[in-house]
Backbone as CSV, one residue per row, in Angstrom:
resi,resn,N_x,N_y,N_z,CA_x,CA_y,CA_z,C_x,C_y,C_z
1,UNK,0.071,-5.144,27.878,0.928,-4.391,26.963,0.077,-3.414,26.151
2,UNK,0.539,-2.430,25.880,-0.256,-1.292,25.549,-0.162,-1.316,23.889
3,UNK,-1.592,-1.383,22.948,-1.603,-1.119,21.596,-1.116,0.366,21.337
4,UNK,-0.575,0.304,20.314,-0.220,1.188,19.637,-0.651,1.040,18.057
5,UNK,-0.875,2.503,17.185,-0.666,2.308,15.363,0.204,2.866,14.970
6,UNK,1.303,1.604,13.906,2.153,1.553,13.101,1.900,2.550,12.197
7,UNK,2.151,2.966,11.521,2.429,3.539,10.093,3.235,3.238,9.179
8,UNK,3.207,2.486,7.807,4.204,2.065,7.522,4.174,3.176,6.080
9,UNK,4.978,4.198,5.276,5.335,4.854,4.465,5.867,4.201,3.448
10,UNK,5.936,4.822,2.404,7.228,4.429,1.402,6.992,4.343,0.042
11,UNK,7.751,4.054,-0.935,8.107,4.354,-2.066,7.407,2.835,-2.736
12,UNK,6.566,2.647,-3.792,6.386,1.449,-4.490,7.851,0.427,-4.423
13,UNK,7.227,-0.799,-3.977,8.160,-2.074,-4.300,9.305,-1.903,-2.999
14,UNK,9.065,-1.721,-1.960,9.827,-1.689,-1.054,9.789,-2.400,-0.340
15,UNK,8.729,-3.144,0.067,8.688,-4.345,1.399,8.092,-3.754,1.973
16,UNK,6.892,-2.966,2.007,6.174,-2.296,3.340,4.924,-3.026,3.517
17,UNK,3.764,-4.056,2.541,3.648,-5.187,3.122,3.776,-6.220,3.548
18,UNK,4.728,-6.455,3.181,6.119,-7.984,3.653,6.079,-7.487,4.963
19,UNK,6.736,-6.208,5.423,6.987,-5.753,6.607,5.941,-5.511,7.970
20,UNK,5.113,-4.940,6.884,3.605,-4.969,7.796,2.687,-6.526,8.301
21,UNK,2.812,-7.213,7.267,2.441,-8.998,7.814,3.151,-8.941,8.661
22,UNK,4.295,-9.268,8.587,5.589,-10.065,9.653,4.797,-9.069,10.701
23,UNK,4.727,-7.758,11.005,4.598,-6.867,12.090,3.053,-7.796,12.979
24,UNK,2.275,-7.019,12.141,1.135,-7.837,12.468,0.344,-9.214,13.231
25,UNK,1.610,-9.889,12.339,1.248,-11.845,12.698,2.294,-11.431,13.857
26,UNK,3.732,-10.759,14.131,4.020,-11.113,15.227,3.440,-10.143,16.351
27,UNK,2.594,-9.489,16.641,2.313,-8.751,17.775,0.895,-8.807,17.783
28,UNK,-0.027,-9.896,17.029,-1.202,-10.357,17.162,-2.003,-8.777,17.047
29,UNK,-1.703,-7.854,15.706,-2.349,-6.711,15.090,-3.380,-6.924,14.212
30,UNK,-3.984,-5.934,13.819,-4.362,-5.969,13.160,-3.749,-5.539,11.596
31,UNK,-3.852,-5.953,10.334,-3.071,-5.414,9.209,-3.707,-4.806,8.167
32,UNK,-3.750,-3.755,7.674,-4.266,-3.183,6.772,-3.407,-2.499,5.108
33,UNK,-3.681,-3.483,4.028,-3.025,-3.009,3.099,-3.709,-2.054,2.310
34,UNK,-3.454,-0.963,2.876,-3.868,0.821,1.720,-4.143,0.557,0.330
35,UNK,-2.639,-0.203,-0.043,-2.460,0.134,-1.375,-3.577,-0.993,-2.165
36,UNK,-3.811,-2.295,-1.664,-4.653,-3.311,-2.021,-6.324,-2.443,-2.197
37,UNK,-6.986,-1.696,-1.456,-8.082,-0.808,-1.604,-7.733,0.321,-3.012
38,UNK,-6.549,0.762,-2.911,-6.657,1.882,-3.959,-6.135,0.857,-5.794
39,UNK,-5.708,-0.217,-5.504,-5.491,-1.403,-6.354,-7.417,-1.758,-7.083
40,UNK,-8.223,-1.995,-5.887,-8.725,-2.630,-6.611,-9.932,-1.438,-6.748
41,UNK,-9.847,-0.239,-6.943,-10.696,0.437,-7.283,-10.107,0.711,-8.189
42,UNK,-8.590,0.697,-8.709,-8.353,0.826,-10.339,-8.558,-0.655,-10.944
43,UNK,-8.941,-1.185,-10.125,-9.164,-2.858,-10.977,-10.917,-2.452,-11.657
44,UNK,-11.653,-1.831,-10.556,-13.065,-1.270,-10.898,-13.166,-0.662,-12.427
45,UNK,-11.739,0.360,-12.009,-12.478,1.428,-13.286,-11.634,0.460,-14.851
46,UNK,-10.733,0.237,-14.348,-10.583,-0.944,-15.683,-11.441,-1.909,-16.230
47,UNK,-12.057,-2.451,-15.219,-13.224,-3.435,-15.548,-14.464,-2.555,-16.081
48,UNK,-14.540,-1.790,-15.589,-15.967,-0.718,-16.079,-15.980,0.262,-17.189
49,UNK,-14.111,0.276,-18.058,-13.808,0.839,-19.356,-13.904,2.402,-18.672
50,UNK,-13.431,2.527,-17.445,-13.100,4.162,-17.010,-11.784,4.500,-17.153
51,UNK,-10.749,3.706,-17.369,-9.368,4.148,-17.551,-8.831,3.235,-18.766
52,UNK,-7.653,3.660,-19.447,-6.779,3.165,-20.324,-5.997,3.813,-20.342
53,UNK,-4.723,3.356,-21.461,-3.735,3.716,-21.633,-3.563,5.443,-21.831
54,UNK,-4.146,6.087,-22.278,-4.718,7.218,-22.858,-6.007,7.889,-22.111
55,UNK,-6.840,7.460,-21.726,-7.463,7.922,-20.916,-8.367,7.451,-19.689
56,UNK,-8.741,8.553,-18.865,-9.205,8.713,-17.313,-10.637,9.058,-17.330
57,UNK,-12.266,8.702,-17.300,-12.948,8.990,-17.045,-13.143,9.422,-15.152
58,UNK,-12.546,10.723,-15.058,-12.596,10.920,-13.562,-13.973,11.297,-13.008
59,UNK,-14.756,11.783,-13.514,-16.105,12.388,-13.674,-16.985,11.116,-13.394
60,UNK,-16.912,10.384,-14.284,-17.611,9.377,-14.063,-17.103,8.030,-13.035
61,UNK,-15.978,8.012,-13.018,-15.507,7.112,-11.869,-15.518,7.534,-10.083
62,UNK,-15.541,8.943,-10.202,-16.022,9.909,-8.829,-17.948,9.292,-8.530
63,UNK,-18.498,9.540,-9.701,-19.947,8.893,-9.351,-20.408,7.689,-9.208
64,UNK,-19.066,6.855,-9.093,-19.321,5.257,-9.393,-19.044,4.552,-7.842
65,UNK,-18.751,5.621,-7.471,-17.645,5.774,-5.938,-18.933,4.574,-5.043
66,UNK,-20.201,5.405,-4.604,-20.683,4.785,-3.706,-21.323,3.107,-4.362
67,UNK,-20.782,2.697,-5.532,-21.051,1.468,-6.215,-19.993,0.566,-5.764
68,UNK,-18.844,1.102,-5.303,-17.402,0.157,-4.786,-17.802,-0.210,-3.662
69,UNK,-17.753,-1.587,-2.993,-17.883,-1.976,-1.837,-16.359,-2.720,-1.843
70,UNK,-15.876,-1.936,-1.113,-14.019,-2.712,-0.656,-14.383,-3.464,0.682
71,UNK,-13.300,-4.547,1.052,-13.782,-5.387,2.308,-12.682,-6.336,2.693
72,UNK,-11.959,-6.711,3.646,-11.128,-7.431,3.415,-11.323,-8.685,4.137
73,UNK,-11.095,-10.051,3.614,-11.578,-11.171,4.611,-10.011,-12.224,4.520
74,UNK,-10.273,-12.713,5.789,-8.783,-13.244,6.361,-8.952,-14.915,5.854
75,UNK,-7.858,-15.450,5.277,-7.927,-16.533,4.558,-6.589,-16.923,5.727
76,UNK,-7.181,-18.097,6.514,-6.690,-18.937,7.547,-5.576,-19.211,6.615
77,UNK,-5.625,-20.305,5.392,-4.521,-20.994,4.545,-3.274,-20.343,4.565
78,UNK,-3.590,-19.118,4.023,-2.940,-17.861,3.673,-1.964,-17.156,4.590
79,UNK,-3.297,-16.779,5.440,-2.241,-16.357,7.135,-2.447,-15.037,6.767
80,UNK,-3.372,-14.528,5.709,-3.627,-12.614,5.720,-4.624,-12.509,5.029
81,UNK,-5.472,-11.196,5.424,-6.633,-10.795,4.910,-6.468,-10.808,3.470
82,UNK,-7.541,-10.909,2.552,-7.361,-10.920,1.146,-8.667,-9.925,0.694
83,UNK,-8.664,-9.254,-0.512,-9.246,-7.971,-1.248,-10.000,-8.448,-1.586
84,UNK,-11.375,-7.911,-1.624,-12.822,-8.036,-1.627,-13.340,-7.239,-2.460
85,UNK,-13.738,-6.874,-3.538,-14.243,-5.899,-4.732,-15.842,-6.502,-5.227
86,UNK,-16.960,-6.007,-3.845,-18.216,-6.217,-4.399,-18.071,-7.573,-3.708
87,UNK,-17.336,-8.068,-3.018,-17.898,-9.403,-2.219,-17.171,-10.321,-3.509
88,UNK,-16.010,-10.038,-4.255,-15.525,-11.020,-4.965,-14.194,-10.917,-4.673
89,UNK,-13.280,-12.122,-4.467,-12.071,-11.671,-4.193,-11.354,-11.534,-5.864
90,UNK,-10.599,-10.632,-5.308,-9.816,-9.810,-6.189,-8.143,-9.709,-6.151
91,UNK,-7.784,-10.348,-5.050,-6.418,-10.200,-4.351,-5.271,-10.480,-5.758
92,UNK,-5.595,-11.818,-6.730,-4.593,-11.856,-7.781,-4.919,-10.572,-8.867
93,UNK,-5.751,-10.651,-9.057,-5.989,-9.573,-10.209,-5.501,-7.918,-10.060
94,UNK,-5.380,-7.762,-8.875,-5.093,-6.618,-8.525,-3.842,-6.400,-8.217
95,UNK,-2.728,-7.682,-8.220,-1.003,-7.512,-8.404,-0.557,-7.710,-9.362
96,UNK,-1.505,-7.860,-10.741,-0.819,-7.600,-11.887,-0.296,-5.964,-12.085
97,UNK,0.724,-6.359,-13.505,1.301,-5.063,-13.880,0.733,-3.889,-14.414
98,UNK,-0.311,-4.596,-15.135,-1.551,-3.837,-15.384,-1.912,-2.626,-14.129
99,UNK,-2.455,-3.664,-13.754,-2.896,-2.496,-12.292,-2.023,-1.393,-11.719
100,UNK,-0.710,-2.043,-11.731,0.441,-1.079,-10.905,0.209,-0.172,-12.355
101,UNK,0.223,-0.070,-13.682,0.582,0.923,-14.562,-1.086,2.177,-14.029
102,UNK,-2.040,1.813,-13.345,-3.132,2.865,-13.240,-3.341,3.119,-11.928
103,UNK,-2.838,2.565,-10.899,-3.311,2.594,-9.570,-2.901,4.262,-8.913
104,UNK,-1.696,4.928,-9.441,-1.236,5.861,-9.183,-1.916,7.066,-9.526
105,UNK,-2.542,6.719,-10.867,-4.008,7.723,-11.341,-4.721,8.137,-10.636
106,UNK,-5.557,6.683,-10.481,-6.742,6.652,-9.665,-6.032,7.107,-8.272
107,UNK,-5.506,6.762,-7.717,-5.078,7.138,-6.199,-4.789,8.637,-6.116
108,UNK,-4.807,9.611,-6.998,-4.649,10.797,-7.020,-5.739,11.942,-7.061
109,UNK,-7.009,11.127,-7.616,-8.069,11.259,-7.547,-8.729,11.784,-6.169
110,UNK,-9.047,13.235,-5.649,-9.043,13.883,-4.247,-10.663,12.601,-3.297
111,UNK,-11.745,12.843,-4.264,-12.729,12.197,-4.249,-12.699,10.359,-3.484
112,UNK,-11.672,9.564,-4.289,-11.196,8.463,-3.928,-10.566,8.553,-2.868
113,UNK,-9.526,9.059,-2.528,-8.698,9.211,-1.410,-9.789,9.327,-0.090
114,UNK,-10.307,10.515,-0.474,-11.588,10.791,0.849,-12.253,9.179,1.337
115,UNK,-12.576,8.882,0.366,-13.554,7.512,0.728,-12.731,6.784,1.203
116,UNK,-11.419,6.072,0.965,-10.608,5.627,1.327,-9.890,6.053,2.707
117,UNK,-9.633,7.159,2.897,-9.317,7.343,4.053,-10.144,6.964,5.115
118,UNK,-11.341,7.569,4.790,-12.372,7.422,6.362,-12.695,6.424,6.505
119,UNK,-12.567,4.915,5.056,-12.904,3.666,6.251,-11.594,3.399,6.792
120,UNK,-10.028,3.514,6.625,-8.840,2.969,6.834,-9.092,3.804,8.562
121,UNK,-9.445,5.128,8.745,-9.139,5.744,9.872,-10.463,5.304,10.798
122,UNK,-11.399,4.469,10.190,-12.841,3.544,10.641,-11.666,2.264,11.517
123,UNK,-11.226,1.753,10.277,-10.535,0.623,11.177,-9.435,0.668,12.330
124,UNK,-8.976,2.010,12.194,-7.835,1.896,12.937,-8.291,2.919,14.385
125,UNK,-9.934,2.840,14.890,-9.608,3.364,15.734,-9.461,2.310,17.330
126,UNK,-9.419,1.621,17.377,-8.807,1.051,18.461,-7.756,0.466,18.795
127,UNK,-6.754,0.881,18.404,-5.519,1.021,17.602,-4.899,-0.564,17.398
128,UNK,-3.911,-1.079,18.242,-3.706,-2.472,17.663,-3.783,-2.666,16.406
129,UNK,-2.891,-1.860,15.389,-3.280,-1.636,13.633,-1.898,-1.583,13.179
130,UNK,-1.622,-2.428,12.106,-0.018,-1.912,10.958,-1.055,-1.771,10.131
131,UNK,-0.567,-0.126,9.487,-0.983,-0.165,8.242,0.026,0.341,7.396
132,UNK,-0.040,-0.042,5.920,1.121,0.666,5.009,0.360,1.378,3.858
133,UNK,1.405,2.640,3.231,0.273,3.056,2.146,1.384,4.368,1.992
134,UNK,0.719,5.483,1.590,1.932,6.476,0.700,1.678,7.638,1.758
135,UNK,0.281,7.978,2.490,0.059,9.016,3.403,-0.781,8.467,4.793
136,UNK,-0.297,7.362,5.067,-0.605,6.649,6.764,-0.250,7.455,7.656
137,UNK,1.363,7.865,7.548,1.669,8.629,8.780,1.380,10.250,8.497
138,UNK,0.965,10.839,7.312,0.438,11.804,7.112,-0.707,12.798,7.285
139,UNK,-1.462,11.731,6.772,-2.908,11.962,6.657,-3.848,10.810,6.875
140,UNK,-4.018,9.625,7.129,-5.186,8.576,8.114,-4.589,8.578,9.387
141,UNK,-3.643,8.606,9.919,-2.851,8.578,11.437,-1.999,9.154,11.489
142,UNK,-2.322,10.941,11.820,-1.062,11.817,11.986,-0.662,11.671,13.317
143,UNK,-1.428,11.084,14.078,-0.989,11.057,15.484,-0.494,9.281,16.320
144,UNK,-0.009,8.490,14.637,0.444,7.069,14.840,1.606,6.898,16.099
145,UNK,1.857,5.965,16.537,2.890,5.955,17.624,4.355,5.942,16.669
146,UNK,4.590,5.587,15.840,5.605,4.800,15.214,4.926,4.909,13.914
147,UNK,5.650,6.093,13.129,5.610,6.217,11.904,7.209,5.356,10.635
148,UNK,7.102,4.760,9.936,8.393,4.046,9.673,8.219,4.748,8.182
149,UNK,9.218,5.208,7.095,9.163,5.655,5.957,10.046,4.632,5.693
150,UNK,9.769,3.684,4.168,10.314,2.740,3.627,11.170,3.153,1.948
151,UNK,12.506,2.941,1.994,12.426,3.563,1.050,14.009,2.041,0.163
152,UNK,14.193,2.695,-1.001,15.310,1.960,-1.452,14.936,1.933,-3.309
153,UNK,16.562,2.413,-3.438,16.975,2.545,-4.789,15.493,1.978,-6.236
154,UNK,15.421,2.876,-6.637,14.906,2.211,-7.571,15.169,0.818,-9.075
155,UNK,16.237,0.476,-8.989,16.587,-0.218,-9.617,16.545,-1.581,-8.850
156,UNK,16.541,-1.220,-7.300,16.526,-2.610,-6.463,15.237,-2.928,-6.320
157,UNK,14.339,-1.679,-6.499,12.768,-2.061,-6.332,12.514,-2.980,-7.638
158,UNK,12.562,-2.199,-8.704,12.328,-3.126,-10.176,12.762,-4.636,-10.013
159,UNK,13.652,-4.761,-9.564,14.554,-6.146,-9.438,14.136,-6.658,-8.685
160,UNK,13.562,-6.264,-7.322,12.439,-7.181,-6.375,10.860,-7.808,-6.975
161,UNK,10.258,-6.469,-7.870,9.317,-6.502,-7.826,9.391,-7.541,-9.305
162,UNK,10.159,-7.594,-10.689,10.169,-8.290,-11.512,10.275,-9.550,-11.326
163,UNK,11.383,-10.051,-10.153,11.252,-11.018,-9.686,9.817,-12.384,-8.668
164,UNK,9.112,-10.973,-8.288,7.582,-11.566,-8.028,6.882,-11.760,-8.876
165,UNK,6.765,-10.794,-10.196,6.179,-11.157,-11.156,6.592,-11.880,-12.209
166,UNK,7.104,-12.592,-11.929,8.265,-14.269,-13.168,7.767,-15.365,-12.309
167,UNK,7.944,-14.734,-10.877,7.648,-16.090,-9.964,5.833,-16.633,-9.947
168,UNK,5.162,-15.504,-10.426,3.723,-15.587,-10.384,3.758,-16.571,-12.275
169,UNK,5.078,-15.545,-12.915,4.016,-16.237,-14.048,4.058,-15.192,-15.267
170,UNK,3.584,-13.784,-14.832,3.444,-12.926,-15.464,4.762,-12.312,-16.511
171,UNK,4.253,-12.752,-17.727,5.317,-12.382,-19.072,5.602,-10.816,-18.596
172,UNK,6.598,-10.187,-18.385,7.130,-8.962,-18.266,8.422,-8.422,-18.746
173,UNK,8.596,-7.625,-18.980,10.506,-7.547,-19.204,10.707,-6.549,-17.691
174,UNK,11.875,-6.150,-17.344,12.458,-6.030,-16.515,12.151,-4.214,-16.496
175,UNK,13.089,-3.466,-18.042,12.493,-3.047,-18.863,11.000,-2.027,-17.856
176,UNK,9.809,-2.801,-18.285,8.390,-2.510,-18.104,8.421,-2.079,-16.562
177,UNK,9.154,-2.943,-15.692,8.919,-2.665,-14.494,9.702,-1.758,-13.769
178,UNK,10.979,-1.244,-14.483,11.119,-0.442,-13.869,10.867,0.972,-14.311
179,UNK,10.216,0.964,-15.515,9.564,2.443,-16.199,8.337,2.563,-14.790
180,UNK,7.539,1.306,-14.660,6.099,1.490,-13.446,6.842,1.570,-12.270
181,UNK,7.700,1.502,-11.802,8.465,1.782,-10.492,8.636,3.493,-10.745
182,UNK,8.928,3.982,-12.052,9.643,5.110,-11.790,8.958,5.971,-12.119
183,UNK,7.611,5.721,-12.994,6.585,6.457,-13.627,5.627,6.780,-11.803
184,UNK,5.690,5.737,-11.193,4.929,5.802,-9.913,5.247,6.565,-8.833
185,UNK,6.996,6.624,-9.026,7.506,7.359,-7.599,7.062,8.713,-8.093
186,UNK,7.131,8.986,-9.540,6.761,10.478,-9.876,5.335,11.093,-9.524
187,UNK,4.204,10.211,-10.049,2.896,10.361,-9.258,2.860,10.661,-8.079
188,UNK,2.915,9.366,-7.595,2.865,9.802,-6.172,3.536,10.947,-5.354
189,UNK,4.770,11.499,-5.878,5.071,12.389,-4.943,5.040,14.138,-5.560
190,UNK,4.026,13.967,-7.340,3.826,15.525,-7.448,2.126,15.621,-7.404
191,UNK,1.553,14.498,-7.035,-0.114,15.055,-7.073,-0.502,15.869,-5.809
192,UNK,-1.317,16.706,-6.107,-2.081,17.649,-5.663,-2.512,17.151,-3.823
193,UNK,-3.195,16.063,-4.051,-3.808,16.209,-3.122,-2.910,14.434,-2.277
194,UNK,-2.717,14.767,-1.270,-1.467,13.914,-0.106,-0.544,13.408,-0.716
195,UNK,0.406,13.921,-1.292,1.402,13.573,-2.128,2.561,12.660,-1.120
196,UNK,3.578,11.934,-1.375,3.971,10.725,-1.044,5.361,11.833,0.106
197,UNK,5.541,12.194,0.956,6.598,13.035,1.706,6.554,12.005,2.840
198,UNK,7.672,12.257,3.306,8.442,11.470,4.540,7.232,12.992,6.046
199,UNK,6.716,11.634,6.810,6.264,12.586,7.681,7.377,13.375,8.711
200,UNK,7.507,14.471,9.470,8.576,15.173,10.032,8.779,13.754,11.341
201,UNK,8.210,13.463,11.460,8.672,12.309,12.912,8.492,10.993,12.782
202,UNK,8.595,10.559,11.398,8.918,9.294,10.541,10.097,8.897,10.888
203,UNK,10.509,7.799,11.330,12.287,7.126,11.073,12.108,6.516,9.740
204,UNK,12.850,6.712,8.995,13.284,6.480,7.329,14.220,5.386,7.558
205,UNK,13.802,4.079,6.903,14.543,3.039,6.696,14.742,2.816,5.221
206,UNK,15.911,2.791,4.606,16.630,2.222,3.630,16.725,0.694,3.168
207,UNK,16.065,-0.334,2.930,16.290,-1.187,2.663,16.842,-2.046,1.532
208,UNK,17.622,-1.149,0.867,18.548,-1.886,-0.084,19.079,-2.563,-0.532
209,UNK,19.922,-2.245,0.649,21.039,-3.752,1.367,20.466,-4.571,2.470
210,UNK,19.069,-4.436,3.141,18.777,-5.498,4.068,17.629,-6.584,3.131
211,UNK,17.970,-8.281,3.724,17.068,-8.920,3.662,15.762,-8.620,4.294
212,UNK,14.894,-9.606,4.118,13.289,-9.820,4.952,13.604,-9.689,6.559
213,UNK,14.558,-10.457,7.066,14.663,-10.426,7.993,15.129,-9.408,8.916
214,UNK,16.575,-9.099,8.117,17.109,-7.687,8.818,16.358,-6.316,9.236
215,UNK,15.224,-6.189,7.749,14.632,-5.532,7.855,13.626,-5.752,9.156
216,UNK,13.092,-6.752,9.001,11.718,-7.256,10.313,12.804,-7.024,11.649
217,UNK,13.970,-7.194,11.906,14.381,-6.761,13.548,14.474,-5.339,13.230
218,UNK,15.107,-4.922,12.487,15.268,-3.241,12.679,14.040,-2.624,13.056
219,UNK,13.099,-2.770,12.590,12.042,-1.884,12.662,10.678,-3.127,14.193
220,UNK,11.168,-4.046,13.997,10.458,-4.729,16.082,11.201,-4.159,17.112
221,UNK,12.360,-3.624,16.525,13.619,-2.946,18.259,12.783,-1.558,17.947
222,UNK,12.438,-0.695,16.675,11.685,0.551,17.125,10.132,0.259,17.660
223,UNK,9.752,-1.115,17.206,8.289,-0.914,18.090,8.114,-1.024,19.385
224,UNK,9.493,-1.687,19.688,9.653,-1.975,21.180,9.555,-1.218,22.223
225,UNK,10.806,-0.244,21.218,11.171,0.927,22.148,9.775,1.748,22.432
226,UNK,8.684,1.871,21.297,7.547,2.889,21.284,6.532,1.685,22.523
227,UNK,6.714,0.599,22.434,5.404,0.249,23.232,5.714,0.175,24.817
228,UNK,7.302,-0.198,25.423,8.138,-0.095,26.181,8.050,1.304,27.167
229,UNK,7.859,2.115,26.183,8.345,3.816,26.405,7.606,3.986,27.784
């Protein structure tokens, strides 16, 4: 059976790594979470007093660049690779709310992106790859087999994503999360450099109204059809 690379698109809080595991574990892929790399290099510059509420040391977080060692190592228990920052895992610290309020910064950053891209397009060249992230089918794999754009209401994202963070633990109001849902879709889709657009030969899925599951057949009948073809 012939590998192919996924692309998975989309809007914060949508299910596009939910979607990308399930993809992955079922077609024995490889999985790559984008957003977990550009997570924990704003976990960096937080820890290193380069960002706050108020301000961005970009200058100095651009020169700190070749000091980030990102890495991802697969935790059997788990059943998925987990985030590596300097050979420390990082995987909880980097799904706090915290993080989601700076990750959109830093990810806008032309400098970061570069570094980021060329190891994601490092891993994905022998293809057998899901990856998800805001410019996969754009710009690391314009030439993916199966580009998928993930998208759905923002009020259903807040309500997914508040609900992970109550279930972790994390004191939040509802409130908070959906200002970072909506403060994020805006980032991402007016910065300068690979801004968040549906690629022209993307299929755009809506997941609003679908569960985990509905969603996981809709989008295995399009991988089918692409590996089938």
């Amino acid at each position: 059976m012939k590998k192919i690379t996924i692309a998975i698109d989309g809007f914060s809080s949508t299910g596009k790594s939910t979607l990308a595991k399930q993809l992955a574990k079922h077609l024995g892929y490889v999985y790559v979470d984008t957003g977990a790399m550009y997570r924990a290099v704003a976990l960096y510059a937080m820890q290193n007093d380069l960002i706050g509420t108020d301000f961005l040391d970009k200058e100095k977080l651009i020169s700190s660049l070749p000091s980030i060692k990102l890495s991802f190592k697969f935790n059997s228990e788990l059943g998925f690779a987990e985030m590596y920052l300097n050979d420390v895992n990082v995987e909880t610290e980097i799904r706090t709310l915290e993080v989601s309020n700076f990750v959109s910064s830093v990810a806008a950053i032309s400098e970061v992106r570069a570094k980021l891209v060329e190891q994601q397009q490092e891993m994905g060249k022998e293809k057998g790859i899901v990856m998800d992230g805001r410019d996969i089918g754009t710009v690391v794999f314009p030439n993916a087999e199966l580009k998928i754009f993930m998208t759905a209401g923002a009020d259903t994202r807040a309500q997914r994503r508040f609900a992970e963070l109550q279930a972790k633990g994390d004191t939040v109001s509802y409130e908070e999360v959906l200002k970072n849902v909506v403060d994020r879709d805006y980032v991402d889709t007016h910065r300068e450099d690979s801004p968040l657009v549906i690629a022209e030969d993307a299929i755009e899925v809506d997941n609003s109204y679908l569960d985990r599951k509905e969603q996981f057949d809709v989008v295995l009948e399009l991988v089918n059809e692409v590996i089938n073809s």
